[in-house]
PDB file of N, CA, C, O and CB in Angstrom:
ATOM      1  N   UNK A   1     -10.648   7.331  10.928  1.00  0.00           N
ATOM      2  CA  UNK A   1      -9.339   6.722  10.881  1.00  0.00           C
ATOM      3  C   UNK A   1      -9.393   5.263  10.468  1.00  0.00           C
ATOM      4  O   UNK A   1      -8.485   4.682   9.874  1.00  0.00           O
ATOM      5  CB  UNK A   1      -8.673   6.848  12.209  1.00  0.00           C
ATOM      6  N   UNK A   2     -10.543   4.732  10.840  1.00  0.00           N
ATOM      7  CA  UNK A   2     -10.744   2.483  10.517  1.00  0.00           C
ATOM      8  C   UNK A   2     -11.450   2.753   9.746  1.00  0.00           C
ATOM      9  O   UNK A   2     -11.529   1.645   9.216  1.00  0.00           O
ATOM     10  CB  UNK A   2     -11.537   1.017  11.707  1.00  0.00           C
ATOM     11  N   UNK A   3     -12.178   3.442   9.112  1.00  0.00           N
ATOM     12  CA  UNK A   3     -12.774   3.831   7.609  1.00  0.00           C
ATOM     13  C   UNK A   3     -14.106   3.084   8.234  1.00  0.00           C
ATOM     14  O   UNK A   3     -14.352   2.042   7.626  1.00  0.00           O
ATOM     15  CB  UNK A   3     -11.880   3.072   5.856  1.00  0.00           C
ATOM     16  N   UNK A   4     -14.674   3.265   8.902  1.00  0.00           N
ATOM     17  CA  UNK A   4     -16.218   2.594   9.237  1.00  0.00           C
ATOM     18  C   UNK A   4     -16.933   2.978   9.042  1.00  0.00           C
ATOM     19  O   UNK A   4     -18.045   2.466   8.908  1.00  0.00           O
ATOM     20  CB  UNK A   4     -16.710   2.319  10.158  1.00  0.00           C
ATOM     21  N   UNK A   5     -16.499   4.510   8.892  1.00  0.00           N
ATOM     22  CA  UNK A   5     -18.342   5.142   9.180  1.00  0.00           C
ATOM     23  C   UNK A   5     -18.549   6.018   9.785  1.00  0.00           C
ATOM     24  O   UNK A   5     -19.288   6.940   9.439  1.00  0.00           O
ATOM     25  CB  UNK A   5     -19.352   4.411   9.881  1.00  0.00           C
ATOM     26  N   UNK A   6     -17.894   5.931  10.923  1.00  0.00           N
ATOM     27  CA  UNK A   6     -18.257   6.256  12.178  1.00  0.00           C
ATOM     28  C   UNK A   6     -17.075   7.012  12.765  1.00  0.00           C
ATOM     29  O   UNK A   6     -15.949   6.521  12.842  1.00  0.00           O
ATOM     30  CB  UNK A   6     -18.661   5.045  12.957  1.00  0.00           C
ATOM     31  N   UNK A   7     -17.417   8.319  13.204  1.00  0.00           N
ATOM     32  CA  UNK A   7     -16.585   9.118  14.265  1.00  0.00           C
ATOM     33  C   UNK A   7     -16.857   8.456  15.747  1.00  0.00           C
ATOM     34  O   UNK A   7     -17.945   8.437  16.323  1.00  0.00           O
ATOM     35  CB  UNK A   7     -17.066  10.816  14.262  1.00  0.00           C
ATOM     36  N   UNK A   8     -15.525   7.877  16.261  1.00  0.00           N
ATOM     37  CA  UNK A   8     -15.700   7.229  17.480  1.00  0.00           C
ATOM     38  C   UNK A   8     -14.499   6.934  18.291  1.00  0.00           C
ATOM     39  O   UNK A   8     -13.445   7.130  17.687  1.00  0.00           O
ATOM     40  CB  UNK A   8     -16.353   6.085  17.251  1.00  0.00           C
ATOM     41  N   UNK A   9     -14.374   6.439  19.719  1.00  0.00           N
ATOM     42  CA  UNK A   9     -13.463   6.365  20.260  1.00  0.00           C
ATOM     43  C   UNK A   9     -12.431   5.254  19.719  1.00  0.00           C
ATOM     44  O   UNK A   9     -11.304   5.147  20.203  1.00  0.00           O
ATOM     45  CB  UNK A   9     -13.877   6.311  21.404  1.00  0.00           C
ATOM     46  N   UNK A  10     -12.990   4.287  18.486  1.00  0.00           N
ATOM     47  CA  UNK A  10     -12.064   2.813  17.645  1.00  0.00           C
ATOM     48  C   UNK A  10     -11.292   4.183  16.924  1.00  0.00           C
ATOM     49  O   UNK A  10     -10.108   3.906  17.119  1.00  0.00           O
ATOM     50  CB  UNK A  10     -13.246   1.224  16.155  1.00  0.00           C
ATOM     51  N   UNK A  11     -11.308   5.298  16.315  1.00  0.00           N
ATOM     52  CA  UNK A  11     -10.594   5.932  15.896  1.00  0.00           C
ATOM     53  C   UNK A  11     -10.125   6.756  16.662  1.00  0.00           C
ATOM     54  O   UNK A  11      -9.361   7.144  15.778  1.00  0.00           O
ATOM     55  CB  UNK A  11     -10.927   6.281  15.074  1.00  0.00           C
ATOM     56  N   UNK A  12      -9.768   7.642  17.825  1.00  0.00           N
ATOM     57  CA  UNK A  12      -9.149   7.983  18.770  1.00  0.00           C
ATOM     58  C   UNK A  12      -7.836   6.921  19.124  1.00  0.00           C
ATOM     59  O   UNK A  12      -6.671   7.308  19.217  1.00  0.00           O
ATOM     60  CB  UNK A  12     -10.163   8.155  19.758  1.00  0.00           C
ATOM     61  N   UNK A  13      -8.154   5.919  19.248  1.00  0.00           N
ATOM     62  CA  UNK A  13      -7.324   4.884  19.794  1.00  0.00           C
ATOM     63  C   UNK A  13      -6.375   4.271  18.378  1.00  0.00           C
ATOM     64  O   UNK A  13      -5.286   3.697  18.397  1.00  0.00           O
ATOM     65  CB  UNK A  13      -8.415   3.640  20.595  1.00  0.00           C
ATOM     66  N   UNK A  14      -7.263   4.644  17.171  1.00  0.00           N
ATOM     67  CA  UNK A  14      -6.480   4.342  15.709  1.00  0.00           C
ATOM     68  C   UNK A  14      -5.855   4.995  15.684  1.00  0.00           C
ATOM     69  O   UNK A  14      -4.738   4.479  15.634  1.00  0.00           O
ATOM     70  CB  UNK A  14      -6.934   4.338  14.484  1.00  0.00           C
ATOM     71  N   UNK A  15      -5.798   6.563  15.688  1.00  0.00           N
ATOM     72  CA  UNK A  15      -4.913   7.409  15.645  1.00  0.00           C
ATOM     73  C   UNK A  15      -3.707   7.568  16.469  1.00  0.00           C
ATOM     74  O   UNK A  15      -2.541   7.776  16.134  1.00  0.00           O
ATOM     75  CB  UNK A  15      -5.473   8.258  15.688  1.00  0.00           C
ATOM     76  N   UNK A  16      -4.220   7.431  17.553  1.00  0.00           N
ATOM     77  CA  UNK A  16      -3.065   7.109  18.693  1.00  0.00           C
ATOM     78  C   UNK A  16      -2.022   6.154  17.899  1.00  0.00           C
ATOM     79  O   UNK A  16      -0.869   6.472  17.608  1.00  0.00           O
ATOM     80  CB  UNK A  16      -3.757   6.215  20.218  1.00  0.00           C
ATOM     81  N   UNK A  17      -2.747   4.738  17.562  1.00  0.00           N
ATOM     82  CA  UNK A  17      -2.164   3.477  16.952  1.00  0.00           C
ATOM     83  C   UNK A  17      -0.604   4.359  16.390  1.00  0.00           C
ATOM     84  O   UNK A  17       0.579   4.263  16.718  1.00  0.00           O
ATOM     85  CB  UNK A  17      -3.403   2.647  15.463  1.00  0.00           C
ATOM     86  N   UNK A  18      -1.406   5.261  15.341  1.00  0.00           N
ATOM     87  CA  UNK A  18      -0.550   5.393  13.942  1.00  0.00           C
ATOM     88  C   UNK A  18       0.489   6.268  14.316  1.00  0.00           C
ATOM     89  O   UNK A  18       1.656   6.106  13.960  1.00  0.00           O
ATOM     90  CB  UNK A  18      -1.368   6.028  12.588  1.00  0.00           C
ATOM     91  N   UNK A  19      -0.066   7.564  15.310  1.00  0.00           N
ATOM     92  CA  UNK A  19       1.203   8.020  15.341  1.00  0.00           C
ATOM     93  C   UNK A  19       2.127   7.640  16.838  1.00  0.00           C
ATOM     94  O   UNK A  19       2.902   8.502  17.251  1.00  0.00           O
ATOM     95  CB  UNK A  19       1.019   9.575  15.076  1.00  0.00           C
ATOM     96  N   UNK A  20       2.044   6.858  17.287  1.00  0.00           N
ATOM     97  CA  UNK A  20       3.236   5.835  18.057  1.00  0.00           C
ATOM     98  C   UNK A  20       4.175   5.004  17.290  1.00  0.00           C
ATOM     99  O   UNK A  20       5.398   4.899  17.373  1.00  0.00           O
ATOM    100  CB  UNK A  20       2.576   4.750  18.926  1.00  0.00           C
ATOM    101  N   UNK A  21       3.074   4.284  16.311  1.00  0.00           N
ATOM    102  CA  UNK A  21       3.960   4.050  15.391  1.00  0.00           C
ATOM    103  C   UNK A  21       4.629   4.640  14.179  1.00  0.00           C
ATOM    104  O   UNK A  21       5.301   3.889  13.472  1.00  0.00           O
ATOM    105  CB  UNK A  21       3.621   3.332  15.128  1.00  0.00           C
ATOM    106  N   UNK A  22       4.539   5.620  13.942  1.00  0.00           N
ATOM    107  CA  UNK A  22       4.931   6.778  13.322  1.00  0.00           C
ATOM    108  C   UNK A  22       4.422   6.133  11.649  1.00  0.00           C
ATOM    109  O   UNK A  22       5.224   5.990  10.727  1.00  0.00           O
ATOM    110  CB  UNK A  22       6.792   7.218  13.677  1.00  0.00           C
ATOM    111  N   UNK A  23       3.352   5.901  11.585  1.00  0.00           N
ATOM    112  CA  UNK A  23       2.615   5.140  10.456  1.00  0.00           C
ATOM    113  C   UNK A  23       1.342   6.008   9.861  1.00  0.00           C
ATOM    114  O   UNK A  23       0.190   5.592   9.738  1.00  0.00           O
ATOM    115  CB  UNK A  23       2.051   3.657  11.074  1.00  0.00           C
ATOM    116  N   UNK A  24       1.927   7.537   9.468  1.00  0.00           N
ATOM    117  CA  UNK A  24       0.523   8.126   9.221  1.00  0.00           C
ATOM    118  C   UNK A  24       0.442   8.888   8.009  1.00  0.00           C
ATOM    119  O   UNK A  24      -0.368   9.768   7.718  1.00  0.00           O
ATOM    120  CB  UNK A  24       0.075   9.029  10.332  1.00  0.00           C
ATOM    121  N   UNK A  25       1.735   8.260   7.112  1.00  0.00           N
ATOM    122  CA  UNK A  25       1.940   8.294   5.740  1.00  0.00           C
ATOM    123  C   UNK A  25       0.888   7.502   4.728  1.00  0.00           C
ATOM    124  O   UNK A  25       1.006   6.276   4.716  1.00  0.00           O
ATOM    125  CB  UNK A  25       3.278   7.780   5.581  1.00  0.00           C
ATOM    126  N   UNK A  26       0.147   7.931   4.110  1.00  0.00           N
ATOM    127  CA  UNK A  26      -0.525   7.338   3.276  1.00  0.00           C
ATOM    128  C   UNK A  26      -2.096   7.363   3.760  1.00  0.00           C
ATOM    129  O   UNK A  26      -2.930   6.496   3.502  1.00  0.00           O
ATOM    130  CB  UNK A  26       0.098   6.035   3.094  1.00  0.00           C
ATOM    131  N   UNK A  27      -2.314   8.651   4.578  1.00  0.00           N
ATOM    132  CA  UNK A  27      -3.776   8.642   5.496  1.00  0.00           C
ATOM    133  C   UNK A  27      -3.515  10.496   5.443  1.00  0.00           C
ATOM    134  O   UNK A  27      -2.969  11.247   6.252  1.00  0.00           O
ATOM    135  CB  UNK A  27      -3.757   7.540   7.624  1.00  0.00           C
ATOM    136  N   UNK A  28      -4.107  10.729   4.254  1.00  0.00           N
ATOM    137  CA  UNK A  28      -4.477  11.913   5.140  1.00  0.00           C
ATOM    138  C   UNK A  28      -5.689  12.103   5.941  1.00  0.00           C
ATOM    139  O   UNK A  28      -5.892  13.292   6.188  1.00  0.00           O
ATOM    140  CB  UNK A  28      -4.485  12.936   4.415  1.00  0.00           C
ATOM    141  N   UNK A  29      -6.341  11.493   6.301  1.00  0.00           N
ATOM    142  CA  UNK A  29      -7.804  11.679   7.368  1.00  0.00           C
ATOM    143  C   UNK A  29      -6.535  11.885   8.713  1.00  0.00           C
ATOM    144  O   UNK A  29      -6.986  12.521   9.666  1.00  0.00           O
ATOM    145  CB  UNK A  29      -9.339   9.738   7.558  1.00  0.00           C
ATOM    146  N   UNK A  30      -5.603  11.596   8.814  1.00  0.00           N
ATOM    147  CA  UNK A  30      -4.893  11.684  10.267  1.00  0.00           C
ATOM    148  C   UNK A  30      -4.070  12.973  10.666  1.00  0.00           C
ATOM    149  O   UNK A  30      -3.441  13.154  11.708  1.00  0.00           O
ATOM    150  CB  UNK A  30      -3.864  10.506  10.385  1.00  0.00           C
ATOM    151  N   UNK A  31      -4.242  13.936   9.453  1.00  0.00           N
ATOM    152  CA  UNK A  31      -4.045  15.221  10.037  1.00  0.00           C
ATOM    153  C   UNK A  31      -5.894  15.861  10.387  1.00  0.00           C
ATOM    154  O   UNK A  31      -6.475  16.533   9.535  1.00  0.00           O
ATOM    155  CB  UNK A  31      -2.979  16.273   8.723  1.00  0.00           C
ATOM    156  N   UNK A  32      -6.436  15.562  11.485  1.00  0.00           N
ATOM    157  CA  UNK A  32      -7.370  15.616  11.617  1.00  0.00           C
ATOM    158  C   UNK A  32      -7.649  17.397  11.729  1.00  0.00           C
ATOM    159  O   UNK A  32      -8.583  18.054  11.269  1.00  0.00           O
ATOM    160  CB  UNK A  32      -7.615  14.645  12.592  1.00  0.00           C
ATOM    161  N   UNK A  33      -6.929  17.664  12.206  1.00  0.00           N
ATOM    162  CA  UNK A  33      -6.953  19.594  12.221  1.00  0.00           C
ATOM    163  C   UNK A  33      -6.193  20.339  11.570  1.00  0.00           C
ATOM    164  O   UNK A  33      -5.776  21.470  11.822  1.00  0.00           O
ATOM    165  CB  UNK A  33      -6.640  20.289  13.446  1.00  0.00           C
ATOM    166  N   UNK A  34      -5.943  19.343  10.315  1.00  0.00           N
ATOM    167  CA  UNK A  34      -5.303  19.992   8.861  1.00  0.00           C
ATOM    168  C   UNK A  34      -4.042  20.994   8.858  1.00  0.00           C
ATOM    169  O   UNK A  34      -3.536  21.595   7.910  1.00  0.00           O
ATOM    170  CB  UNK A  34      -6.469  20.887   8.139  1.00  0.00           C
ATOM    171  N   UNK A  35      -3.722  20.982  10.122  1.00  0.00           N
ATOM    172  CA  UNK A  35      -2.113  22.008  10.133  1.00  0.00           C
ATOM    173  C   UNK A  35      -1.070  21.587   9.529  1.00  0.00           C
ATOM    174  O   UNK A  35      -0.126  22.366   9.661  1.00  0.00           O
ATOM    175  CB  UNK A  35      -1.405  22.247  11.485  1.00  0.00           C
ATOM    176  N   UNK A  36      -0.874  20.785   8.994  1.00  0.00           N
ATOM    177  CA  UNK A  36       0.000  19.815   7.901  1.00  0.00           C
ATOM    178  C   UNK A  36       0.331  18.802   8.831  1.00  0.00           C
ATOM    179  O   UNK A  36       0.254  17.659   8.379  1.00  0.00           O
ATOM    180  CB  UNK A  36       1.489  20.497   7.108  1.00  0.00           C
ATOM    181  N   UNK A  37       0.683  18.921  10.019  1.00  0.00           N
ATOM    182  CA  UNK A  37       1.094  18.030  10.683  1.00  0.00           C
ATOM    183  C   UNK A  37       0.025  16.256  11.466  1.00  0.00           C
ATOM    184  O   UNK A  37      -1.188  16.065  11.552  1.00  0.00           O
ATOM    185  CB  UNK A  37       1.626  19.085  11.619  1.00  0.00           C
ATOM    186  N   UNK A  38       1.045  15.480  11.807  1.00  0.00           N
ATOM    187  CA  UNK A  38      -0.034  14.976  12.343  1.00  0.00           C
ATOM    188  C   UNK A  38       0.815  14.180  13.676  1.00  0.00           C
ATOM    189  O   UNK A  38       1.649  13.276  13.641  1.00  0.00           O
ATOM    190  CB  UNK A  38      -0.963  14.017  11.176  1.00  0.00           C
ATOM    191  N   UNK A  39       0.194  14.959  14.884  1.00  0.00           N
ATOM    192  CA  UNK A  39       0.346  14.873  16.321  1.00  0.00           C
ATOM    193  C   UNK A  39      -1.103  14.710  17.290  1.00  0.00           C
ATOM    194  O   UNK A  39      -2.315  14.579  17.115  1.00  0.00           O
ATOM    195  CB  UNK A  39       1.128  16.212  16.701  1.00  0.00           C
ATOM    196  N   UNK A  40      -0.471  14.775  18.012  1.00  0.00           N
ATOM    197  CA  UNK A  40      -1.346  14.621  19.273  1.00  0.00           C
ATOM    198  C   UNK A  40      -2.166  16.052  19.301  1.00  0.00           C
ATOM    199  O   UNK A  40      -3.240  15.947  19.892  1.00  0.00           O
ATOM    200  CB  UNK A  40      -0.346  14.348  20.776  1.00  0.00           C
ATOM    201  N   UNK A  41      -1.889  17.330  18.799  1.00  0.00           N
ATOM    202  CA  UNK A  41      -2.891  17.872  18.655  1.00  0.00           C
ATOM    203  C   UNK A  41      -4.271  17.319  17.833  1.00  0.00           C
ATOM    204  O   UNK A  41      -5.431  17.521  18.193  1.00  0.00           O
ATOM    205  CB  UNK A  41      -2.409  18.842  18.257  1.00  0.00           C
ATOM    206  N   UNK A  42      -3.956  16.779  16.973  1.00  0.00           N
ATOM    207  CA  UNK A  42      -4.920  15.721  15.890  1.00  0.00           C
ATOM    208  C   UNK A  42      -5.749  14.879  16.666  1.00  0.00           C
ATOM    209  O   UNK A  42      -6.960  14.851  16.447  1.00  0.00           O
ATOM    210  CB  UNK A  42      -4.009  14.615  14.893  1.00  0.00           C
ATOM    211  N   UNK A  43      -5.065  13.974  17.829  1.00  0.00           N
ATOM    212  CA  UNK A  43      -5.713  12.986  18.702  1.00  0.00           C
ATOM    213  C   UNK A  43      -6.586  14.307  19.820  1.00  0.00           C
ATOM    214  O   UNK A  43      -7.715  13.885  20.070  1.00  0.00           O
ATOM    215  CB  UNK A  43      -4.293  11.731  19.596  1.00  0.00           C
ATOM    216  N   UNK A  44      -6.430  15.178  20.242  1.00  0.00           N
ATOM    217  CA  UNK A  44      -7.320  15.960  20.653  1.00  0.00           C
ATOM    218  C   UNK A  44      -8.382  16.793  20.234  1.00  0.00           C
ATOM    219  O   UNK A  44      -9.323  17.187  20.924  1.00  0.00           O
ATOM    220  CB  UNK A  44      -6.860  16.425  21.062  1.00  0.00           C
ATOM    221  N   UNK A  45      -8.129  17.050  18.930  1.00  0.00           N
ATOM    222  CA  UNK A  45      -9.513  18.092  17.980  1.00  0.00           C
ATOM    223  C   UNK A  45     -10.321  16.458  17.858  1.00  0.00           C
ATOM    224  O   UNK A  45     -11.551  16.510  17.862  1.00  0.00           O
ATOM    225  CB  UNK A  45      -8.883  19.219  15.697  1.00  0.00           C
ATOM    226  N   UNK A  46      -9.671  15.034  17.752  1.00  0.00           N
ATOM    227  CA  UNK A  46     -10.425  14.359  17.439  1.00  0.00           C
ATOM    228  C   UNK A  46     -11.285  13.868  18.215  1.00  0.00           C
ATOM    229  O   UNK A  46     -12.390  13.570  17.760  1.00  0.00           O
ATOM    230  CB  UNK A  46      -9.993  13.743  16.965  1.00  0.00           C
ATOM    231  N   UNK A  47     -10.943  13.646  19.735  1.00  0.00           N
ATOM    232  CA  UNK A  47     -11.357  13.966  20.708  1.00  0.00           C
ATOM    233  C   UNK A  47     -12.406  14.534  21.146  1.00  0.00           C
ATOM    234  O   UNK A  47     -13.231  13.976  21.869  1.00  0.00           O
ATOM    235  CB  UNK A  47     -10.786  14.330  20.965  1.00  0.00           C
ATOM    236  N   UNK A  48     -12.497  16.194  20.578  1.00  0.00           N
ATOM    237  CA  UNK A  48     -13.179  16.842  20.876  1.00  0.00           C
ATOM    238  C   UNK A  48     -14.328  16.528  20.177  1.00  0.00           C
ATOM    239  O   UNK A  48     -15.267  16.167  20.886  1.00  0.00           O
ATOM    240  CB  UNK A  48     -12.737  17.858  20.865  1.00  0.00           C
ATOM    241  N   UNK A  49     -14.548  16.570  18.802  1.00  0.00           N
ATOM    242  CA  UNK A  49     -15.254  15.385  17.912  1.00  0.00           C
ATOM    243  C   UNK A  49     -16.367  14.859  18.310  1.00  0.00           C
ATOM    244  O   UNK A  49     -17.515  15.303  18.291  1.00  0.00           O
ATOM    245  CB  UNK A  49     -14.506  14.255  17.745  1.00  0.00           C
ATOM    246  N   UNK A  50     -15.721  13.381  18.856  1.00  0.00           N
ATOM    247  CA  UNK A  50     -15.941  12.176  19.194  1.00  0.00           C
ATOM    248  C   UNK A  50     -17.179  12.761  20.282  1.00  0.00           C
ATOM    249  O   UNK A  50     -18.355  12.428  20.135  1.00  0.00           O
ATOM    250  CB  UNK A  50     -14.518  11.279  19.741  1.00  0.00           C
ATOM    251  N   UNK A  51     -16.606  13.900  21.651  1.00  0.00           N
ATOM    252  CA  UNK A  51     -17.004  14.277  22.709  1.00  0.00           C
ATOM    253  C   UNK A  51     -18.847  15.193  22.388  1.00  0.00           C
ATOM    254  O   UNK A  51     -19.944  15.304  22.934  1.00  0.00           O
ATOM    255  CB  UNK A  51     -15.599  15.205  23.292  1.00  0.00           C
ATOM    256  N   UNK A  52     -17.950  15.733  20.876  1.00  0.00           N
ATOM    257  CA  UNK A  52     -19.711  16.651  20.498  1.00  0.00           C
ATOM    258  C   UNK A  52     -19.082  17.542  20.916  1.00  0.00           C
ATOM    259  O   UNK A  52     -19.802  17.777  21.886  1.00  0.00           O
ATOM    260  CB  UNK A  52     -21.470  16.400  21.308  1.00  0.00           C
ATOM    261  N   UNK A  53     -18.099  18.445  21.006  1.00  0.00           N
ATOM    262  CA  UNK A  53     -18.102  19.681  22.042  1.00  0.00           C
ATOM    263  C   UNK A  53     -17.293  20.462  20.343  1.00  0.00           C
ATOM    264  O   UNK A  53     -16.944  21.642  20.311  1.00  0.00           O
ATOM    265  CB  UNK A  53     -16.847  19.476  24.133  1.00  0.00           C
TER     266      UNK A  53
END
């Protein structure tokens, strides 16, 4: 999601960022579980991720 590099909790908390602010136009990396949408299911597959699981 911060384009670093790195799968990590700075992107968990980016994602969160974007969709509170409803700012997740122009990112597709933020439909993280590709259902077209991008929600809080997204902040949880990313989650899961982050977790290794």
């Amino acid at each position: 999601m911060n384009h670093d590099g790195q799968v990590n909790i700075t992107d968990v908390t980016t994602l969160i960022s974007m969709i509170m602010s409803d700012n997740t136009s122009g990112n597709p990396e933020a439909d993280v579980n590709s259902d077209g949408n991008v929600n809080i299911t997204d902040v949880t597959t990313l989650i899961t991720m982050v977790m290794g699981s």
